[in-house]
N, C-alpha and C positions, 0 to 999 in steps of 0.2 A: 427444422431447428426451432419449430413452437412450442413452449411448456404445455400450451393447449389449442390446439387448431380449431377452426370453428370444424362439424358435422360434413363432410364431400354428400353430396346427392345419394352416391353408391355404396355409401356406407351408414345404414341407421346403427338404431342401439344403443345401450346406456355410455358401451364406453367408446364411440366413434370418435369423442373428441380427444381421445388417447392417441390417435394415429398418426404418420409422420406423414406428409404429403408435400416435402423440398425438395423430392427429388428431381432439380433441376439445374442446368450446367451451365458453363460460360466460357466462352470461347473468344480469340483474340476478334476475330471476325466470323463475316454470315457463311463462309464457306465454311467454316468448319461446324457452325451451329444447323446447317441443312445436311452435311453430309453425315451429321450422328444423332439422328433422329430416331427415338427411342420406335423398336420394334414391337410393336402390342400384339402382335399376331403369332407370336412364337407359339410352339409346342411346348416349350418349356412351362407357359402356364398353364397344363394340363390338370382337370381334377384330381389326377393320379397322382402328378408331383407336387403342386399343393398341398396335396394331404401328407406325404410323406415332409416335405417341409415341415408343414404344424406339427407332425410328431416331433422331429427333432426341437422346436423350438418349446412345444411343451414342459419335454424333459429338461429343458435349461431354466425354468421358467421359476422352481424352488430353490435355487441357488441365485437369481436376481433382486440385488439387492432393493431394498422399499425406499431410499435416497436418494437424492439429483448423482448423475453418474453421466457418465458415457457406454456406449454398447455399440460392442461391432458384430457382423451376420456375415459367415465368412463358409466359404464354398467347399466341398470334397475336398480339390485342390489345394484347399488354405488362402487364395486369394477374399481377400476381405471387397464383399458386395456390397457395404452398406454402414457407415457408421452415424448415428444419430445421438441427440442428447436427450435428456427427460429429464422432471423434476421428481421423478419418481422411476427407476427403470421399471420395477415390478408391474405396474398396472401398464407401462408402455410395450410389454412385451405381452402380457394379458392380453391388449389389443388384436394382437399379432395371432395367440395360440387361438380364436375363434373360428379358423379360418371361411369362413363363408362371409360374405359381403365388403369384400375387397374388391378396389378396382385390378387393371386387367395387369397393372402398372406394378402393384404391391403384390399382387397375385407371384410376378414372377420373379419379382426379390424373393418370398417365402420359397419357392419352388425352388431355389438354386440352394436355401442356407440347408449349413449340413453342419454349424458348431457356432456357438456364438461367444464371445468375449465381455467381461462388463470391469468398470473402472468407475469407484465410487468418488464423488467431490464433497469438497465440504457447503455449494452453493452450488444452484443452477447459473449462474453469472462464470464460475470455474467451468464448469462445464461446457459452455459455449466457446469458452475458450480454446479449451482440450479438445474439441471436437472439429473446430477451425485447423488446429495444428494437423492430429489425425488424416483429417480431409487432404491436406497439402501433402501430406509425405507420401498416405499410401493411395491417393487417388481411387477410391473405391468408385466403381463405374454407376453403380445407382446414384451418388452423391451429387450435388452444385460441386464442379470440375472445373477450377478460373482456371484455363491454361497461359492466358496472359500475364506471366509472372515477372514483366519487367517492369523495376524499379522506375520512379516519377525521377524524370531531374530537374535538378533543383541547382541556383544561384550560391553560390556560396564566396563570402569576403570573409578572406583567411584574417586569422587572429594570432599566427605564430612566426610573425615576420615583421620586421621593423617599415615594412612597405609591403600594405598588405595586396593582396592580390585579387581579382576578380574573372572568379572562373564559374565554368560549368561542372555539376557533379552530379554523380546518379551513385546509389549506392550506400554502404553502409556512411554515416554522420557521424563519424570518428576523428574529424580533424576538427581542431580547433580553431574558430573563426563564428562567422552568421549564415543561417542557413536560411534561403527564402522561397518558398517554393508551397506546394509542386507545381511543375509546369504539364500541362499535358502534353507536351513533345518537347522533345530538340529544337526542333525548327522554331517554337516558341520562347525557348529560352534565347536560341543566337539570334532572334531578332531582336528580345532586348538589352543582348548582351553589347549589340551592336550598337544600337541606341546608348547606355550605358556610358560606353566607351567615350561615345564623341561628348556626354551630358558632363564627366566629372575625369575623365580623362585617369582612369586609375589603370596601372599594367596589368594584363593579361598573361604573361611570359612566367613561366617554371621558375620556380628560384632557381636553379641551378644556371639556365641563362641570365639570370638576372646579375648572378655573382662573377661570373666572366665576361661582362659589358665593359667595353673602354670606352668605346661613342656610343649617340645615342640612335637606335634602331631607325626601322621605317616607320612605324608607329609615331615617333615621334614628329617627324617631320608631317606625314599628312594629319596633326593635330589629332590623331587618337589616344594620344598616351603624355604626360607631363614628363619622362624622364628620370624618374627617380634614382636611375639605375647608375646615371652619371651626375648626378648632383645639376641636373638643370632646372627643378624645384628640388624647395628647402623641403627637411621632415615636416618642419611645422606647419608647410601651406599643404604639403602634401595629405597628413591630417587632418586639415580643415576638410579637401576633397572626399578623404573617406569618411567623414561624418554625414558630410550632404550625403553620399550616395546611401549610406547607413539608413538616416532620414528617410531617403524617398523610397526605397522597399522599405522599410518601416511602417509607411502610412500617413506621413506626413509630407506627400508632395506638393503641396497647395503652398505649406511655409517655406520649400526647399527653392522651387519658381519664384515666391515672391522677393527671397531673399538676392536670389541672383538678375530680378528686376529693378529691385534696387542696386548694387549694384552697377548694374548696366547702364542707370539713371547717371548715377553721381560719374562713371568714367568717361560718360557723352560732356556732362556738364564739365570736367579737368579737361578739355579738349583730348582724352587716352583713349583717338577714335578704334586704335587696334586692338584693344584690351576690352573696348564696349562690344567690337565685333565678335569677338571671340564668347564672349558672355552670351552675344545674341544666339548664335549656333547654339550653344547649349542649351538654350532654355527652347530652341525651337526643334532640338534630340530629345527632351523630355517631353513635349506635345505630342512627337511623334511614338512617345511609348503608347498613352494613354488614348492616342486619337486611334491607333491599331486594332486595340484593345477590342472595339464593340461594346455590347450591351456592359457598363459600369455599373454600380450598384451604388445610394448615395447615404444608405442607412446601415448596410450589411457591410462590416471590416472584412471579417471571417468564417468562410461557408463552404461545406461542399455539396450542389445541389443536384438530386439525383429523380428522372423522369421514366417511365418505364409505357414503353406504346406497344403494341401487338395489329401485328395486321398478317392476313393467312396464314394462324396458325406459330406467325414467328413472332419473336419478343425484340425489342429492342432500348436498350436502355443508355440512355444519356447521361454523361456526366460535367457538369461545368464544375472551376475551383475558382473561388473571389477569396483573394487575399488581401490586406491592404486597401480594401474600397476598391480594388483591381480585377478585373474577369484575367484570369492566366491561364485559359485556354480549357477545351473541350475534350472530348474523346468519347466513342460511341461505342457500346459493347453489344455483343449478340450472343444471350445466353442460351445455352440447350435447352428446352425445358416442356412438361409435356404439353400437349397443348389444352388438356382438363385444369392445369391448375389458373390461377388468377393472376393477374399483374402486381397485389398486393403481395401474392405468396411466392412468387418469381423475386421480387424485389426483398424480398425479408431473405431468401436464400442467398440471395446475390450479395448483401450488405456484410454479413459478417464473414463470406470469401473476401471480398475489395478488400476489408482493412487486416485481414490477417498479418499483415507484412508491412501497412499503412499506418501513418500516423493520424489518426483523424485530429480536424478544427474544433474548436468549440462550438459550430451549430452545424447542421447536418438536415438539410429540410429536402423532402419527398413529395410524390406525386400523390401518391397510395400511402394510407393507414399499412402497416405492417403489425404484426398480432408479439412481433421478441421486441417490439420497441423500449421497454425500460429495462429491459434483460440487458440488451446490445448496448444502451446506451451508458447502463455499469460496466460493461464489460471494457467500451471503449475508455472509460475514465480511468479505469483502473490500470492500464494500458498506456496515457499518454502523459497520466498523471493532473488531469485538471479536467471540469465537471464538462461531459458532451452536451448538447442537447439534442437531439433528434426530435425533427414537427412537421408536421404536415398542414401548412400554413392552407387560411381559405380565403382569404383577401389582403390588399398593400402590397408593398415593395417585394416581399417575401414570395407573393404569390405570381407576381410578373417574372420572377426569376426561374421559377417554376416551370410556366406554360410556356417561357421563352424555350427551355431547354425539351421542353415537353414538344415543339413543334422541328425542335434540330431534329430530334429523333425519328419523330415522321417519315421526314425529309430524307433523311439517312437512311432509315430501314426503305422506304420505297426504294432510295436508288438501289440497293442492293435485292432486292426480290426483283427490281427490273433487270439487272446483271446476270440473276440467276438464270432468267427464263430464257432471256438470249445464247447463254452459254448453252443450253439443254439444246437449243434450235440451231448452234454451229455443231454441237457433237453428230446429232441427224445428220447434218447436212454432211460432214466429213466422213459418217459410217456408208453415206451413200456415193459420193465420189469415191472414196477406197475400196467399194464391194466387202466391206466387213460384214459378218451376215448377223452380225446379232449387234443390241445395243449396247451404245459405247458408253460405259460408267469410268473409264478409271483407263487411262493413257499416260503412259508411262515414255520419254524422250530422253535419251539415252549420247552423251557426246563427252568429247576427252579432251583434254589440254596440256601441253607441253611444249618444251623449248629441248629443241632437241635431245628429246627424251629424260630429260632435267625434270624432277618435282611431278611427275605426272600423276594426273588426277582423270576419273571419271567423277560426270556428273549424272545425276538422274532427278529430270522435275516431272510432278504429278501433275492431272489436269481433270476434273470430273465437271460434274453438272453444276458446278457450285464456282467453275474457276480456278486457277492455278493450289494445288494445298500444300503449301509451306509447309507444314507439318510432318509432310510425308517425302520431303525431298531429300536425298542421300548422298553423300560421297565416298569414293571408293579410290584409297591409295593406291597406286600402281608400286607392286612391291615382288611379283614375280621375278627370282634372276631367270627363269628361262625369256624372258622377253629382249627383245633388243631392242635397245634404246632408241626409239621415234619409229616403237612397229606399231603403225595405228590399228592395225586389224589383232595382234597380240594382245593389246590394250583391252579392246573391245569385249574379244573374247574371256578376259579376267574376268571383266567388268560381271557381263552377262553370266557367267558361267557363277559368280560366287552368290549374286541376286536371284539365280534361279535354283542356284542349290538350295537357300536359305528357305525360301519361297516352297517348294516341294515337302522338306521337311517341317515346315509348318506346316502344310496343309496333310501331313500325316501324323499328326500330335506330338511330336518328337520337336520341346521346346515352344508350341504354338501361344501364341497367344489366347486368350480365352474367347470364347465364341458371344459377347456382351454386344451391349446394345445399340454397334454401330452399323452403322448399314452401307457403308462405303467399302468397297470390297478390297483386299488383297489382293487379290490376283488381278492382273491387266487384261481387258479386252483387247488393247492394241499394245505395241510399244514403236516408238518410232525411233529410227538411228539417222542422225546427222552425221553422212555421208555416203558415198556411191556407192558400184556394186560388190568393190571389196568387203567395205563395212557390212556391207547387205547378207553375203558369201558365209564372212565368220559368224555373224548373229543365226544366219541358220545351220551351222553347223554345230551350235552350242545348243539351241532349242532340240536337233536331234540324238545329240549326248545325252542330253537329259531326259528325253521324253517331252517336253514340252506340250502340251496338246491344247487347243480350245483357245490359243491368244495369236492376233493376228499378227504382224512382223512387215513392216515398209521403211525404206528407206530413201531419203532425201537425198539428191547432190545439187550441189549450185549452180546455177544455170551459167549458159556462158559469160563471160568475164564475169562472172558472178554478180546478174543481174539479179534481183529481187525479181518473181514472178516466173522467169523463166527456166525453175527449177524442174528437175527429171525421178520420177517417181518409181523405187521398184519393187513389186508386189510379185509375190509367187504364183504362179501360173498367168503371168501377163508378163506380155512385154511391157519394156519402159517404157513412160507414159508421161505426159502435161496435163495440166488441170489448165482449163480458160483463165486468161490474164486477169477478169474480173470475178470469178467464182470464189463466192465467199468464203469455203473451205479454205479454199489455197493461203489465204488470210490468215486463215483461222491455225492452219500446219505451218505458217511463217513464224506469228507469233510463238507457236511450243517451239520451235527450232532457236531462236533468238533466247527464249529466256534459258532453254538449257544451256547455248554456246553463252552465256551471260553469268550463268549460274559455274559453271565450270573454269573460267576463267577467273572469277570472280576466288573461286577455290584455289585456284594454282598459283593466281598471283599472292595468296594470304601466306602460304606454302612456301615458296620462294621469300617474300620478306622474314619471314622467321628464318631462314638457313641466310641469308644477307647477315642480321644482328647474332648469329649463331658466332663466338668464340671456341677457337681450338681446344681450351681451356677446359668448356662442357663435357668434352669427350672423355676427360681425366678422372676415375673412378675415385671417390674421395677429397675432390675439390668442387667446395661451396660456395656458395658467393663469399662469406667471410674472406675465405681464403685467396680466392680470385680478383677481391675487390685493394689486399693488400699487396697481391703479387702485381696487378696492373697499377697500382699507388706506386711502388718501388721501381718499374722498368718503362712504364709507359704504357706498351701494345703486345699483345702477345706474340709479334715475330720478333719482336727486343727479348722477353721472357724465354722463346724457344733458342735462342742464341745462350743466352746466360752460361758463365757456370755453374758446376754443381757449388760449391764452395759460396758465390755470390744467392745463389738460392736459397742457402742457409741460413744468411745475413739478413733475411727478410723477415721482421719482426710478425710470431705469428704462425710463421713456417719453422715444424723441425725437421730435425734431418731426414728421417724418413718419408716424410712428406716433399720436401727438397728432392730425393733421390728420385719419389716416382715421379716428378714433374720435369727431372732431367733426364728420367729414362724414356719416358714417351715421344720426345721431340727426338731423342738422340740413339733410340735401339728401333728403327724403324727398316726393313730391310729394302 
């Protein structure tokens, strides 16, 4: 995403500084930045297909426009491999038609393109923008890939309430109120929401609760909330409290403490020892915001400051958010990325993915020089609507903020390369207690959840050299009528039988995925099943439906009374078996058994509370919430509504008669 890259090693020649060299990724965490490690050693970049690449791109090369644009490089297929920006497409794709003196990296982008796309702008500034977008929607596999796409949440004090509220929100910034933020987690915000609470005492509670209060909550009594709800403060004092809290996310907590020290002062001196108390608590839940906090900043209101560290090969980048003179928490990214390019050019790809979705601060300071810094940092103004800066500070306040976040990162990328390597040395170890004969990349744990056959779900979590991958973890409704209800072995066999059909026909190009450049494999060396020999039984009766071949298959039962440790092991051609009470394996096959039964339940119960809030109502073909919201306004409950007349369902403003008929014939033509 550089108008002008400096020259790579591997690439001389007049126009090397034409070439794009971002192609690097990001990922929520380090499992998934090790297990999609770009493959340089394919065939794909063969001299042969190379060349055939540079002809296709040649021939596109009269028709590229000589203008800042967008360009995509997109496969046989039509899957889009590659979209970059230029300030010029013509001479960016000139780069490209040379083809000799490309690394092994660009080699096999050229290799794969078979039609290319271009989209002209009226700036290179549009362009990075259009290319941000691009990048997000259609996720091109050579491209910076942020899969981390959840929204920051952020503090918000509603503005559309006569008693506003103070809540948590993530998401679009379409209500009307004060938005403060971002936080880097949740846990960040309900710590200070929590603090907050006790500091200015404003409700928390839905308006909808708020407008059926007769008395006042729990809240109020353990002194979290003033009561607004029942008139135990006035509006007006109540306004006063939401100004203070306004102030102190604002930036002005210094005047918001001293004001409530005074105060505290004058109600010690009225002898209003209970009102001084009550003062004191507050201003010592404000301490505790700021005392939480860490490193503060005493120059910098507004910053988001961004550190990027590499160590064997992997990147690691930090991000702190100071708002307010406030540090509001951390978050550590781990981008894909190859390991030829630099931490300046890792971080230049990484910056205009973060804010695609972001609203950036007014300053923006870095570890590394980045080469799109006044590109980006148009792009971002133009975006949030008021001037960025982007700097790469080299001494002061600026720069302590810097190396602070620059040493998180460290820290954070070692623990995780230490994570990794242990995870690699329990898969060993568990390939050698189970007699797997080959090594284990990719473990697959397989278990079901239900209530007496009610809502039932299978789960399936992943497990590679990297650690659990979220990413890769599934669920599967139980929706066979041949099943009966709480047949766990029926279950099972769904399960495996619709995961291993899918799985065959990708691995026979029928719907596959494209063969890009991840290196974590599809297919499972092991799968494990949480449960005995039954479950053991059906799972090999499905792998022999199918063919199954090359993936081993064991299965766990819980040991007596279902002690931890004492679990029975059953493997095809052995009898049932125990692992030693201390052998790390055994550990290591508890923990996958736990997060699937974790991860499955986890799913069943979400399942079940939706069919809980599910209304008879839903079922009615042609009744919307409008119409649901005025028929439940007029009767009350939908067992009041399935009683009704037809004649009274008519009377319901809103409802005509046809619509009245079908809502009386569903409850009342049932055989």
């Amino acid at each position: 995403m550089r108008s002008k890259p400096t020259a790579p090693p591997d690439q001389p020649g007049p126009d090397a500084d034409l070439l794009d060299e971002d192609i690097a990724g990001e990922d929520e965490d380090l499992g998934e930045a090790l297990a999609l490690e770009l493959d340089l050693t394919s065939e794909e970049a063969s001299p042969g297909a190379v060349q055939k690449g540079t002809a296709v791109i040649r021939a596109h090369l009269r028709d590229a426009p000589k203008g800042p644009g967008v360009y995509r490089m997109l496969s046989e297929s039509g899957e889009v491999l590659y979209v970059g920006k230029a300030r010029s497409i013509r001479k960016r794709i000139a780069s490209y038609a040379r083809g000799v003196g490309h690394s092994n990296r660009i080699a096999r982008m050229i290799s794969l393109t078979s039609s290319m796309l271009f989209v002209s702008t009226g700036t290179e500034t549009e362009a990075l923008l259009l290319e941000a977008n691009y990048i997000k929607q259609m996720k091109p596999r050579f491209n910076v890939l942020l899969r981390d796409d959840k929204s920051f949440p952020y503090i918000l004090l509603t503005g559309d309430h006569d008693a506003p509220q103070l809540t948590k929100h993530r998401g679009a910034r379409n209500r009307k109120g004060d938005f403060f933020g971002p936080f880097a987690s949740v846990w960040a915000v309900n710590r200070t929401l929590n603090a907050l609470q006790r500091a200015f005492l404003l409700r928390s509670c839905t308006d909808s609760y708020y407008e059926n209060r007769t008395r006042p909550c729990l809240l109020w009594q353990i002194k979290r909330c003033s009561g607004p709800c029942t008139g135990e403060v006035s509006k007006e004092d109540y306004g006063l409290l939401v100004e203070e809290a306004r102030d102190f996310l604002s930036g002005k907590s210094r005047a918001v403490r001293d004001r409530l020290a005074h105060d505290m002062g004058e109600a010690a001196e009225a002898l209003e020892f209970e009102r001084a108390a009550r003062l004191r608590d507050r201003i010592a839940a404000l301490s505790a915001i700021q005392g939480q906090q860490g490193i503060n900043p005493r120059n910098t209101e507004e910053a988001d400051v961004f550190a990027i560290t590499d160590q064997a090969g992997q990147f690691a980048i930090e991000v702190f958010f100071f708002r307010t003179f406030q540090n509001w928490g951390n978050r550590t990214y781990y981008p894909r990325a190859d390991r030829s390019l630099s931490p300046g050019e890792v971080l230049d790809a990484f910056l205009a993915q973060f804010y695609a979705d972001k609203p950036a601060p007014r300053l923006v300071l870095l570890s590394h020089e980045i080469e799109n810094r006044e590109v980006l940092a148009e792009a971002l103004s133009i975006r949030v609507g008021h001037k960025v800066e982007i700097a790469t500070p080299q001494r002061g306040e600026k720069k302590e903020l810097v190396d602070h976040a620059a040493q998180n990162g460290r820290e954070a990328l070692a623990r995780k390369l230490a994570d990794a390597a242990s995870q690699e040395k329990l898969l060993i170890a568990l390939g050698e207690s189970l007699g797997v004969p080959r090594t284990i990349r990719r473990v697959e744990v397989y278990d079901n959840s239900h209530i007496m056959g009610t809502n039932a779900v299978g789960g399936m979590v992943v497990a590679g050299p990297a650690g659990f991958m979220k990413s890769h973890y599934r669920t599967f409704n139980i929706k066979s009528d041949d099943i009966t209800p709480g047949d766990d072995f029926g279950m099972m066999r769904e399960v495996l039988r619709r995961r291993f059909s899918r799985l065959l026909k990708e691995e026979q190009g029928e719907g596959a995925a494209p063969a890009d450049v991840e290196t974590f494999p599809s297919r499972p060396d092991l799968v494990v099943i949480d449960g005995g020999r039954g479950q053991f039984e059906a799972a090999r009766q499905i792998f022999a439906e199918l063919g199954v071949e090359g993936v081993s298959l064991i299965s766990i039962a819980k040991g007596v009374d279902r002690d931890a440790g004492r679990e029975t092991f059953f493997v095809e051609g052995r009898e049932p078996f125990r692992l030693p009470p201390r052998d790390p394996a055994l550990y290591f096959v508890q923990r996958l058994r736990d997060e699937a039964h974790r991860f499955a339940i986890g799913t069943h119960r979400a399942r079940r509370k939706k069919d809980f809030t599910k209304s008879p109502l839903d079922d009615i073909a042609g009744i919307g919430p409008t119409r649901k919201r005025a028929l439940l306004n007029a009767f009350g409950t939908a067992k009041a509504i399935s009683r009704a007349g037809l004649g009274d369902l008519e009377k319901v403003p809103g409802i005509n008669a046809a619509t009245a008929k079908l809502v009386y014939d569903h409850f009342n033509d049932r055989s």
